[in-house]
N, C-alpha and C positions, 0 to 999 in steps of 0.2 A: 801559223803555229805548226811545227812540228809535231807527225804523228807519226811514229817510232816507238809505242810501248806495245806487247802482245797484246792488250786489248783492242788496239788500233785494228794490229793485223785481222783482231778475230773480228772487226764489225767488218770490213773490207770483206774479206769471204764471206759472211753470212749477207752481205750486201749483194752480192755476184751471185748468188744463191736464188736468191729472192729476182734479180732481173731475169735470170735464167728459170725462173718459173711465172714470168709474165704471159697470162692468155693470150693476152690482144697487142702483142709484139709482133710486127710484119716480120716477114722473111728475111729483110736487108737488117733490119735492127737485131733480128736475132742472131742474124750469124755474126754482127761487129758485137753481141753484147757474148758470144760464145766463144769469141779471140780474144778478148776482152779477157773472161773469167779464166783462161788457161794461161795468160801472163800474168794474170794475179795470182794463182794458185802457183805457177813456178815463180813468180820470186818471193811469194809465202813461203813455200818450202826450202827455199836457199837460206830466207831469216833465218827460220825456227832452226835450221842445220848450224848456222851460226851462233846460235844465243846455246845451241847445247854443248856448240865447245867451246864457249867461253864457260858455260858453267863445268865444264869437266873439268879444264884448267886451274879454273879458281877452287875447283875441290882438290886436285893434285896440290896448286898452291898451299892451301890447309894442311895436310898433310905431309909434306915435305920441307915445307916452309920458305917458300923461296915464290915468287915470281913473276913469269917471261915478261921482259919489258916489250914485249908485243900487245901485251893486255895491258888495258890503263889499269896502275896501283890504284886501287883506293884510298879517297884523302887520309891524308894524317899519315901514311906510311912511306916509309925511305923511297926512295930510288934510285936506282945504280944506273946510268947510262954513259960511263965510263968504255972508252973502246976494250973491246972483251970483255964486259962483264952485263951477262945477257938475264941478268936476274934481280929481283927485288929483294931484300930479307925482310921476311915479315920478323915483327919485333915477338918475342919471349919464344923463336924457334930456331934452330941453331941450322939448320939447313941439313940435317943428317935425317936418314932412317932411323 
């Protein structure tokens, strides 16, 4: 099973947390449990940098009413993937300010 939702991410760090305050961790385990928790925490932070611009997007999208066919539409709504046409229209927004 796929684990992909920030909760996932959050027991993974709080997992790395907890090995990295193991007492009776030898020296070899702690430094592979210390390379360990700093690939976990950079590609935690690549997620959470991801997941905030998709939500910025999707808030511009609100807003403007339109969009990027880079981000998956949510079902039920149009989309345009028509060559040059790099946007969704969300339905009852006319795509103007």
């Amino acid at each position: 099973m796929t684990k992909n939702k920030m909760a996932d991410v959050r027991d993974y760090l709080v997992q790395a947390l907890e090995d990295l305050s193991d007492p009776g961790a030898d020296t070899n385990k702690m430094a592979r449990t210390i390379e360990r928790a700093k690939t976990i925490s950079t590609v935690a932070s690549t997620y959470v940098q991801t997941v905030k611009v998709e939500i910025d997007a999707r808030r511009l999208a609100d807003e403007i009413g339109v969009m990027p066919v880079a981000f998956d539409t949510p079902p039920g709504l149009p989309r345009h993937d028509e060559p040059g046409d790099n946007v969704s229209r969300l339905p009852g927004r006319s795509g103007q300010r």
